[in-house]
PLY file of the C-alpha trace (Angstrom):
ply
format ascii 1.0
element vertex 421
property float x
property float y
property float z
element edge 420
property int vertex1
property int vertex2
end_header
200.08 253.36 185.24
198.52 251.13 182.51
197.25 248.28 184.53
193.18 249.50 184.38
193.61 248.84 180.26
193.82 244.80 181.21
190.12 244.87 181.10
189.88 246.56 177.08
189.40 243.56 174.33
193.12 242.45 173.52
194.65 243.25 176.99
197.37 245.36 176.02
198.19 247.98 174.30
198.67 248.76 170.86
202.00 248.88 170.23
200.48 251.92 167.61
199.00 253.35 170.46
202.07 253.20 172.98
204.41 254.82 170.82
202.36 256.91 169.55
200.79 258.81 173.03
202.83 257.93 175.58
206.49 258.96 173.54
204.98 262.28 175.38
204.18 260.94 178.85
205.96 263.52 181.07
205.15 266.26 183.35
202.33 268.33 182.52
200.97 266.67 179.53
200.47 262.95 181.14
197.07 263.57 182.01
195.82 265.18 178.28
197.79 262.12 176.66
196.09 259.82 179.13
192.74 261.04 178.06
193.48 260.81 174.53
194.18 257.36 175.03
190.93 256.70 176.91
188.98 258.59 174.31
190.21 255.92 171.45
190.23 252.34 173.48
186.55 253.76 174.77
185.45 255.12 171.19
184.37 258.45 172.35
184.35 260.59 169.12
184.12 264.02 170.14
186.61 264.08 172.83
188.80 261.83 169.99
188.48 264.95 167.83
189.48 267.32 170.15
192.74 265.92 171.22
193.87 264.32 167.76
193.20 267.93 166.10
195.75 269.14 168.94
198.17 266.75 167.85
198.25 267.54 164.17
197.67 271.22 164.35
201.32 273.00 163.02
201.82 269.59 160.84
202.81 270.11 156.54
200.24 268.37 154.89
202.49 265.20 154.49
203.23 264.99 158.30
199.67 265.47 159.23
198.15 262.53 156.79
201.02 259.91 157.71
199.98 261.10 161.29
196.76 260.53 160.54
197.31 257.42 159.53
199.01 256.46 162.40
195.84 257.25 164.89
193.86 255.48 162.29
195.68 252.54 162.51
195.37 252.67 166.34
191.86 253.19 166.13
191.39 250.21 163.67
193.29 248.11 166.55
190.81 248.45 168.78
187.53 248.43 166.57
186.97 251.92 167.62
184.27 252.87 165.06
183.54 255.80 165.49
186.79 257.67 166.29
187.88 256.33 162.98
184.83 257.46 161.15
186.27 260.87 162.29
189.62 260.53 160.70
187.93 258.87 157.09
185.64 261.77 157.72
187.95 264.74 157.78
186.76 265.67 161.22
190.47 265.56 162.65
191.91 267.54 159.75
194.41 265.30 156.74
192.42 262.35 155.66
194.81 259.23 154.90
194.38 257.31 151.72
191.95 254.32 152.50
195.31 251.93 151.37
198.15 253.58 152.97
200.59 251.31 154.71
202.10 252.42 157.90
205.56 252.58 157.85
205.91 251.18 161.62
204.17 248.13 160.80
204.16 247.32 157.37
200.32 246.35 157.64
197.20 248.82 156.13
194.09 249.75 157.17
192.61 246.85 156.54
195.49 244.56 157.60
195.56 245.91 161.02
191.30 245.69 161.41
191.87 241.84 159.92
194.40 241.14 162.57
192.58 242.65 165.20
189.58 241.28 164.89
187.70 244.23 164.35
184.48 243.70 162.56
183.49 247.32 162.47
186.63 248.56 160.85
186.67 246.24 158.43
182.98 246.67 157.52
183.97 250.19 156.84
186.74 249.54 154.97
185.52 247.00 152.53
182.59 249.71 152.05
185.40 251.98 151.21
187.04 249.76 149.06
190.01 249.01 150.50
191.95 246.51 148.42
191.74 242.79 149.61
194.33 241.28 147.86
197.15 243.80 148.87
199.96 241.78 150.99
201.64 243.33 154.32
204.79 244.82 153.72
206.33 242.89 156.32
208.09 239.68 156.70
204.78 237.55 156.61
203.38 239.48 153.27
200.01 238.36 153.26
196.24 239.44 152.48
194.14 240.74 155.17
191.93 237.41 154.89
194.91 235.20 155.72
195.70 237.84 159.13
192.37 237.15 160.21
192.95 233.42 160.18
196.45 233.65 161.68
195.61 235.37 165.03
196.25 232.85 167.71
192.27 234.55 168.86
190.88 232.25 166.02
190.17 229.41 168.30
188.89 231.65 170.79
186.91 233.18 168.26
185.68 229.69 167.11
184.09 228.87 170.65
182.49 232.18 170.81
181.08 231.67 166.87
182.31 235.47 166.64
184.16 234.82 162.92
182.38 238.12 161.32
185.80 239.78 160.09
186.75 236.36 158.26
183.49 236.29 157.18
183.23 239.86 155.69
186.86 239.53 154.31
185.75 236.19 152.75
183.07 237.24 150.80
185.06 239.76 149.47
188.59 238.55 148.89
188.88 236.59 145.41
191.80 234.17 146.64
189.81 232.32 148.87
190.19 229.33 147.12
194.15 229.62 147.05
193.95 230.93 150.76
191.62 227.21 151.59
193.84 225.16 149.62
197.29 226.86 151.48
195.94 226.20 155.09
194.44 222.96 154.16
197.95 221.59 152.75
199.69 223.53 155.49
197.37 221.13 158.42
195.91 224.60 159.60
193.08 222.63 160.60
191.26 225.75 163.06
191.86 227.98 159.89
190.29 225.61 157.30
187.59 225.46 159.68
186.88 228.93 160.49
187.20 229.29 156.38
184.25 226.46 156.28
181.76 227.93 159.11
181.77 231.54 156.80
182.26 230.61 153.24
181.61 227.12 152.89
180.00 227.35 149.53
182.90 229.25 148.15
185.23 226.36 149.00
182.88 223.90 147.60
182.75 225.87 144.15
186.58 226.73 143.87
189.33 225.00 142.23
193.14 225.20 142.11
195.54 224.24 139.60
198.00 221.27 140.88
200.65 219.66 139.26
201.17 215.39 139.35
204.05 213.96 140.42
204.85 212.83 136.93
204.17 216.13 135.28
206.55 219.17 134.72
205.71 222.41 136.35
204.10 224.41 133.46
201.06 226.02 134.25
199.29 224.16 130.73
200.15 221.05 132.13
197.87 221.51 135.36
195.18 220.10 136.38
192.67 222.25 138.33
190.79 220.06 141.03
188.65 221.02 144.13
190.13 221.50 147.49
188.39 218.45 148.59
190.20 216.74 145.57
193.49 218.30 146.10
193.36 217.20 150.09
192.84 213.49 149.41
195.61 213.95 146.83
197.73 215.25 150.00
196.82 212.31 151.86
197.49 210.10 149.58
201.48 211.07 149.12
201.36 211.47 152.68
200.80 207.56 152.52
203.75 207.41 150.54
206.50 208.81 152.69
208.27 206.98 155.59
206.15 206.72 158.85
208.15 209.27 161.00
207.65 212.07 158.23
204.16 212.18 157.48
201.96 210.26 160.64
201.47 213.52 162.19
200.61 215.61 159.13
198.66 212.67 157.67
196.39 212.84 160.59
195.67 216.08 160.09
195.07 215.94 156.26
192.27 212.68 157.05
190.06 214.89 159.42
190.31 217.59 156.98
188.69 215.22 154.44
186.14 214.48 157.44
185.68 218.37 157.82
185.04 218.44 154.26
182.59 216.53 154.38
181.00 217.12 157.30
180.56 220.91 155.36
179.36 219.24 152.18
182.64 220.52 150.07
182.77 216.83 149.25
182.92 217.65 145.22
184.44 216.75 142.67
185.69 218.78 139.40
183.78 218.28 136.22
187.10 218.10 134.78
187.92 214.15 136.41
188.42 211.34 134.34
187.92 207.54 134.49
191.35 207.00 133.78
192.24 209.19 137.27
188.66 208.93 139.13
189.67 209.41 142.96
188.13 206.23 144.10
190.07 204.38 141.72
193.63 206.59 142.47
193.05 205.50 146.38
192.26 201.85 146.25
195.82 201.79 143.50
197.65 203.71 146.30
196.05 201.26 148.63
195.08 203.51 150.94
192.43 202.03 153.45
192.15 204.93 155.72
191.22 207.29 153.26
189.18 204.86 151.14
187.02 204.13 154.62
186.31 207.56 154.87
185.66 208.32 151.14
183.66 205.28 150.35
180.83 206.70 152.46
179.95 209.49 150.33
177.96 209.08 147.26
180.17 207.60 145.12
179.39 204.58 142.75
181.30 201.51 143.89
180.78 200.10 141.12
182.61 202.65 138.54
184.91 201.36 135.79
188.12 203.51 133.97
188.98 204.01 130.15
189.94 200.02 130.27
186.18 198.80 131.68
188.38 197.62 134.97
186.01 198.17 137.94
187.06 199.98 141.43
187.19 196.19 142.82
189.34 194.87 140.23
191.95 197.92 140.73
192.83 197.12 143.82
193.83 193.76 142.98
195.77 194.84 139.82
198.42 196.32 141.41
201.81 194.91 142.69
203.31 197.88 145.21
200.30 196.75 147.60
200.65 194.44 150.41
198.43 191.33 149.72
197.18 191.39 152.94
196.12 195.08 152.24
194.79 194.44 148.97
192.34 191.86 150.35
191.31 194.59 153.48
190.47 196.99 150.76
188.73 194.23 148.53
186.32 193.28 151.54
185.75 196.96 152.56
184.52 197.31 148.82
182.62 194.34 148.45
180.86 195.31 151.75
179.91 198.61 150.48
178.46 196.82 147.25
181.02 195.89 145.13
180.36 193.22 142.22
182.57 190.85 142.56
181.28 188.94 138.98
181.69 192.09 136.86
184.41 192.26 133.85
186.32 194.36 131.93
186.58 195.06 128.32
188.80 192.38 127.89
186.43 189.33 129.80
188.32 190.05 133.06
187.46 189.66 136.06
188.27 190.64 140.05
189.17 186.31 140.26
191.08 186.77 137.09
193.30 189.47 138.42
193.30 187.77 142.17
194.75 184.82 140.43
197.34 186.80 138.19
198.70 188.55 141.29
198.99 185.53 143.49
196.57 187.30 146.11
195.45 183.66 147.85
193.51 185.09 150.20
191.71 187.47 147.86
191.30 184.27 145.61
189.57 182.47 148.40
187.09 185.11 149.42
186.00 185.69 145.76
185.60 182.05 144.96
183.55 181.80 148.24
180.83 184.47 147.81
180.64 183.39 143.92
181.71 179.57 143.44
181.30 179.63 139.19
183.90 182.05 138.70
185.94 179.68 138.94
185.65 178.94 134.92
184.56 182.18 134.05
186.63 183.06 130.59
187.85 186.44 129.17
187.22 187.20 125.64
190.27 185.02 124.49
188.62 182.03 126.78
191.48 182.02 129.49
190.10 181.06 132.81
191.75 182.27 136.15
193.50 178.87 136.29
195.81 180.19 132.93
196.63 183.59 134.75
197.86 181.52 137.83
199.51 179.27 135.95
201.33 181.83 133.76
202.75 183.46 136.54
203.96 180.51 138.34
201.60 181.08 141.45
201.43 177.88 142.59
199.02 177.82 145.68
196.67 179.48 143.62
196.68 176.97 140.59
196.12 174.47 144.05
193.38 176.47 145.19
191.49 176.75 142.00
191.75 173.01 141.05
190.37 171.89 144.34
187.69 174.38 143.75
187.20 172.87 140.58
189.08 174.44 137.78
188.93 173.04 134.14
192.62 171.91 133.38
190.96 170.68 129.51
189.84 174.25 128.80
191.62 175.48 125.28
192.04 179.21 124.75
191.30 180.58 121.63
195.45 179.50 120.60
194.27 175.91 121.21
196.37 176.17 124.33
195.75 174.12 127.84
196.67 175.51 131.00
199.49 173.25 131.79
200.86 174.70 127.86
201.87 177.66 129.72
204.26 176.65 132.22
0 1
1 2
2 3
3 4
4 5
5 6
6 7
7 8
8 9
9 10
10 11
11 12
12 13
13 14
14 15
15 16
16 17
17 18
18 19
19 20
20 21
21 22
22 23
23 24
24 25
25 26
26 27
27 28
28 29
29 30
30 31
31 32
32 33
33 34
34 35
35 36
36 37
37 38
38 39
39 40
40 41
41 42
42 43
43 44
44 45
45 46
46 47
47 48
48 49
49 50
50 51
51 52
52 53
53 54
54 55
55 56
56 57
57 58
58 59
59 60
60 61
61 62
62 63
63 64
64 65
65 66
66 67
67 68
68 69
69 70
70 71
71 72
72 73
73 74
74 75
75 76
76 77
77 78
78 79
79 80
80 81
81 82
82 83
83 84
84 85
85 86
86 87
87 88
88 89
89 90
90 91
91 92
92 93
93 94
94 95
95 96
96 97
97 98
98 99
99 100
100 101
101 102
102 103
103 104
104 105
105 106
106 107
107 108
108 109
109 110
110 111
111 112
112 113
113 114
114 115
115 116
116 117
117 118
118 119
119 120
120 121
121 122
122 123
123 124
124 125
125 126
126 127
127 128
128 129
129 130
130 131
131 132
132 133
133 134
134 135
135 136
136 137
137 138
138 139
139 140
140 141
141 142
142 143
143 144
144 145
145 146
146 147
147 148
148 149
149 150
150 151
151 152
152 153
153 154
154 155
155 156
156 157
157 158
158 159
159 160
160 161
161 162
162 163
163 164
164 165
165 166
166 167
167 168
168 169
169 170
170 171
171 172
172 173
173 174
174 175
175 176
176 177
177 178
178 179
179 180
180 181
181 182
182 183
183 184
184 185
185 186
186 187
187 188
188 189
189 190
190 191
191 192
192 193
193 194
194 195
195 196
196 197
197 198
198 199
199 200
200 201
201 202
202 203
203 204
204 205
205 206
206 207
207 208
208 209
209 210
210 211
211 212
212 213
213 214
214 215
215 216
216 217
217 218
218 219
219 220
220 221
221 222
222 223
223 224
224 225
225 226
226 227
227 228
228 229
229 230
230 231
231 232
232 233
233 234
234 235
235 236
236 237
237 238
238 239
239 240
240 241
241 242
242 243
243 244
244 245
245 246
246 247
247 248
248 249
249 250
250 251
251 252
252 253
253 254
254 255
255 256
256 257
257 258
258 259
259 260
260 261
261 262
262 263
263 264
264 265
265 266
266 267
267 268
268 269
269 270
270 271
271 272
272 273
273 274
274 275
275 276
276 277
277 278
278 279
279 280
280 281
281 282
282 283
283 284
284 285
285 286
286 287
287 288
288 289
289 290
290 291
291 292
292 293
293 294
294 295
295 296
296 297
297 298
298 299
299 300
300 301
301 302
302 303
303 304
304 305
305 306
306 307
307 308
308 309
309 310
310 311
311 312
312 313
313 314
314 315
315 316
316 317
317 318
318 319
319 320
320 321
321 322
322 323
323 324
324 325
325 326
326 327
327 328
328 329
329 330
330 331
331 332
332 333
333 334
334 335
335 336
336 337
337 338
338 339
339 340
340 341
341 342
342 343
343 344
344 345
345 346
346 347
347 348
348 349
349 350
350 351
351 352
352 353
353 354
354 355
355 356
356 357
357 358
358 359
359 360
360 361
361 362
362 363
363 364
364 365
365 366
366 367
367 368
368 369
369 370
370 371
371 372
372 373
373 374
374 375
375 376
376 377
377 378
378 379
379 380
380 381
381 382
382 383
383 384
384 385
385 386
386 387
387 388
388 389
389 390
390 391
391 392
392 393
393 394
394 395
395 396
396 397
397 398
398 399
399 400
400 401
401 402
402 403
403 404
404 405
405 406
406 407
407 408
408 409
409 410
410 411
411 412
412 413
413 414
414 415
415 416
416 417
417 418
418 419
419 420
């Protein structure tokens, strides 16, 4: 009996709408319910009002606005406009209150417009002030913004650029920060982007409090950082965990730092220190997938932290990194500018630290593309040879004597090289 409403927006009907009008579909009043029906998927107000003031007519006054409410909600279903312009109106008789919930679904107003899809409705409603951050009273419990964004439509809605009901509940809703950040960690990748295409700048302004892994869970201990911030903080546990737990996720979280950036929410919070700069955190975590997408924004290579140790000479300070990996990420940086003759507060250098960590083939490349660092001395006149040599790294100490290492050099102790063996 239903089949010609296959060709109305969703395809079906509301399940609002089904148990609402046809609960009376027998005998003689089939064809008045049918037209009632047809009067609210095809938005015609004046029949609307003559069949919905039928309905309600012999109602108490709490019956008539929860059934009000009820052919509200149907009407915000299907974007019918002006049909529910009636009902706000008082055309229809009981006028619901703009935030009512309806008991059937658990969703208001505005919850059933977001979920719909229906740009009109929810035009109207915002106007009216419905609330924004009210959660369904269903199992889900969430804000009209995050409805609009769950609707399996959204991609649909992506190809057709037809995103005006996120973008009207966007500009209005004040969690959209906390809504970005919870798809973005979630891998809702269509959601973040839908978020992106309407409220972009919103996204690039807001911030959310996180907690470190080595901090306790007390809100004053949290650090607020952007979203862009708080995904390459994702990725970079991601990197931690076992293969089989994170590849798929991780995937996800390094094209959201792509999307990120592709929307210029690349940013950074005012509230980052040397000591924790990102560029520094993901050449430590040696992490060369997200440093090779991060390193081409326009970020300074060169940056040092509290100690004066530069990006380059981070990611050979470390010991939980793969040599092999350490040197990958050393070339990528040197490649993007990197200078490899630079030193920290204490006179060190990238060769001093290469040398320390027995990384040969970091050793090699440095001593290649600069030859004199070879004897280049910290502040207490130790040359790369005493840092190999104190750590028992023997193909190093090899390597930097044929390259022509001082073995006579005296620190400021008075002490040789071969004195600390």
């Amino acid at each position: 009996m239903f089949d010609s409403y296959s060709l109305y927006p969703t395809g079906k009907l509301s399940p609002v709408v089904d148990s609402y009008v046809t609960a009376e579909l027998d005998g003689e009043d089939m064809r008045d319910d049918y037209a009632f029906l047809e009067s609210g998927l095809k938005d015609n107000k004046s029949q609307f009002i003559s069949y919905a003031k039928r309905i309600l007519v012999g109602e108490d006054a709490e019956s008539e606005r929860i059934e009000a409410l009820k052919l509200l909600t149907a009407c915000c279903s299907y974007d019918s406009i002006n049909c529910a312009s009636s009902i706000i109106n008082g055309d229809v008789g009981s006028v619901p209150y703009i935030n009512d919930v309806c008991s059937d679904t658990g969703l208001s107003l505005l919850h059933t417009a977001a979920e719909s899809h229906a740009p009109l409705c929810v035009e109207m409603l915002l106007k009216r002030r419905a609330r924004t951050d009210m959660r369904s009273k269903d199992e889900r419990a969430l804000i009209p913004l995050e409805l609009s964004l769950s609707n399996v439509r959204l991609i649909v809605l992506l190809g057709d650029k037809d995103l005006t009901v996120v973008k009207l509940l966007a500009e209005k809703t004040k969690e959209v920060d906390v809504v970005a950040y919870a798809y973005a960690k979630a891998g809702e990748i269509v959601s973040l982007t839908a978020l992106l295409i309407v409220a972009s700048g919103k996204i690039r302004e807001a911030t959310v409090a996180l907690r470190d892994d080595d901090d306790d869970d007390s809100v004053a201990k949290r650090k607020r950082k952007t979203i862009y911030e708080a995904v390459i903080q994702e990725a970079l546990r991601s990197n931690s965990l076992t293969q089989s737990v994170c590849s798929e996720k991780r995937m996800v979280l390094l094209r959201e730092i792509e999307l990120l950036q592709l929307f210029g929410a690349a940013v950074f919070s005012e509230s980052v220190d040397k000591q924790t700069s990102p560029l520094i955190s993901i050449v430590q975590a040696g992490d060369e997938a997200v440093l090779e997408l991060f390193i081409n924004t326009n970020f300074d290579v060169n940056e040092k932290n509290i100690e004066g140790n530069t990006v380059l000479q981070c990611s050979l300070k470390g010991s939980s990194v793969p040599h092999n990996q350490q040197t990958r990420i050393m070339n990528l940086l040197i490649a993007h500018g990197a200078r490899v003759n630079q030193k920290n507060k204490l006179g060190l250098s990238a060769v001093h630290f290469a040398a320390a960590n027995g990384n040969l083939s970091a050793l090699e490349i440095l001593l290649a593309a600069n030859p004199d660092l070879v004897n280049m001395k910290t502040v207490i006149k130790e040359t790369p040879l005493f840092f190999a040599v104190k750590n028992n790294h023997l193909d190093c100490v090899e390597l930097l004597l044929r390259c022509g290492a001082i073995t006579e050099i005296h620190n400021l102790r008075k002490q040789r090289p071969i004195e600390l063996t």
